[in-house]
N, C-alpha and C positions, 0 to 999 in steps of 0.2 A: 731834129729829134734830140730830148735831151740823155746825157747817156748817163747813168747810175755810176756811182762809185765805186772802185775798185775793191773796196773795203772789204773783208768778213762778215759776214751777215750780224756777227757776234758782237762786233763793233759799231755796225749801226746803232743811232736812235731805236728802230724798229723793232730788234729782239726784247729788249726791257717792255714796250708797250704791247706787244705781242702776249706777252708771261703775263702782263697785269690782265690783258682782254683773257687770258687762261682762269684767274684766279676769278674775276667777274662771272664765267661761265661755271665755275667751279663752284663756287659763293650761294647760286642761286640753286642749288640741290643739298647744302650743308645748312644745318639750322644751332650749329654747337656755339659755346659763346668763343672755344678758340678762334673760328672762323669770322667771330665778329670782332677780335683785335686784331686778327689779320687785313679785314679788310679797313680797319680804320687806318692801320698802320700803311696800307697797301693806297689808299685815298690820298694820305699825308705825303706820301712819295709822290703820286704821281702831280701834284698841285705843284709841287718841288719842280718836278722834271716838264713838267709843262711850261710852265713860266720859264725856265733855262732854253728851251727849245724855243721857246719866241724870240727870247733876246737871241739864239746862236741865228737862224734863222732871218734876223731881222741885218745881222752882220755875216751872213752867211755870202762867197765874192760866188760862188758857182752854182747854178740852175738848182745842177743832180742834189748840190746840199739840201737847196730850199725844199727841192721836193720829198726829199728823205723825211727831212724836218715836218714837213707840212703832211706828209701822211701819219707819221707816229705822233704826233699832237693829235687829229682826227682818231686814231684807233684809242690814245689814252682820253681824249670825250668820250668815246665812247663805251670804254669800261669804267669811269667814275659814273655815267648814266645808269648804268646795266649794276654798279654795285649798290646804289642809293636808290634805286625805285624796286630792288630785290623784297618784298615782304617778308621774306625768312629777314633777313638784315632788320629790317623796320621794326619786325616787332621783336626781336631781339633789343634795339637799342632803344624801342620803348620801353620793354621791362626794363631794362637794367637802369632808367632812370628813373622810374616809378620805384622801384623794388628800393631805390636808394633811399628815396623820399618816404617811404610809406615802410620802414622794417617791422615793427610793432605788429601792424597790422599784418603785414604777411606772415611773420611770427606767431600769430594767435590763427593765422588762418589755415597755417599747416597743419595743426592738429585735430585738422577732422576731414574727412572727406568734402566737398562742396565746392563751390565758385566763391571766388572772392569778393567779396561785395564791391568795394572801391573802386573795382576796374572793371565792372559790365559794363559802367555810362559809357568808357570809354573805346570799347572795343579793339581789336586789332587793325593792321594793315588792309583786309577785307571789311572792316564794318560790321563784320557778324563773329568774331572770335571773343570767346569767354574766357577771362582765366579761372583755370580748376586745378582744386588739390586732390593727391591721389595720396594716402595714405601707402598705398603697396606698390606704388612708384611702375607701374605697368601700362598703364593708359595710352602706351605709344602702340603695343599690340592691341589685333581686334578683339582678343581674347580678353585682354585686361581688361579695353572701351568697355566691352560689354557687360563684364564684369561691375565696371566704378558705378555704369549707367542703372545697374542693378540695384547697391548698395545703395545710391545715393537717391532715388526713383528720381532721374532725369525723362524726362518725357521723350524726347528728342531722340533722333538716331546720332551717332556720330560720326559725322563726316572725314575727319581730321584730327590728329590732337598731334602738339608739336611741343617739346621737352623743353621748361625753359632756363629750369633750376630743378633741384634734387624736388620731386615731391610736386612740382608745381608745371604744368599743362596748359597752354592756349590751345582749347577746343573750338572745331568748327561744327555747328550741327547742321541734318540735312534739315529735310521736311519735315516741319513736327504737325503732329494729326492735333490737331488743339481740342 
């Protein structure tokens, strides 16, 4: 049987990849762009701290290390997984490279109510997400949805709308009665 280190749990490998599998779990219910430099910030560490645990690991003279090592490698896969296939993430850091690329246009596209032309082809993380401007920046309530969906005559129910810049909205729609 191999026996575990006498360590502090605090000095294991394992509490850091524990906090990152937190921030993973945390990541995929938060859609704000702080949470999306966190988790790039949070990604850039753990490629750090992973590659350090193979080499400690690969030199590591006792069992209990290896398999400290060898489990907190597994939980930090496992929360670079869980923070890279997050949709809130995804389309967060597609707009933000879109929105880089394309200012003008989204510049000219805030001043009115509607979807942005440039970025229907593209859609979101699901394949079916619009981006939309919302003049009165409300669109995250159902009050607002129904509201924009008013002003704007969207046909569409809306299923979703998730905040991605001041003014600017990735909508999901349900069933449209075509």
């Amino acid at each position: 049987m191999i026996k575990l280190s006498t360590r502090p749990f605090w000095q294991t490998p394992m509490a850091p990849a524990l906090l990152t599998l937190l921030i993973a779990i945390v990541s995929r219910f938060s859609t704000g762009f702080g949470m999306l430099l966190i988790v790039i910030m949070a990604v850039s560490t753990l490629l750090v701290m992973t590659c350090s645990l193979i080499a400690l690991s690969h030199f590591a003279r006792f069992a209990a290390a290896r398999l400290e090592n060898g489990i907190s490698i597994a939980l930090i896969v496992a929360s670079i997984v869980s923070l890279c296939t997050s949709g809130a993430i995804i389309d967060q850091s597609r707009f933000m490279f879109w929105s880089a690329r394309h200012r003008r246009v989204l510049q000219e596209a805030t001043r009115k109510d509607g979807p942005v032309p440039q970025w229907s082809a593209s859609g979101g993380a699901d394949g079916a997400a619009v981006l939309v401007v919302d003049t009165h920046d409300a669109l995250a309530t159902p009050a607002g949805a129904e509201d924009w969906r008013q002003r704007t005559g969207w046909p569409c129910p809306i299923a979703g709308a998730r905040r991605m810049s001041s003014r600017v909205y990735m909508v999901t729609s349900g069933r449209c009665a075509s």
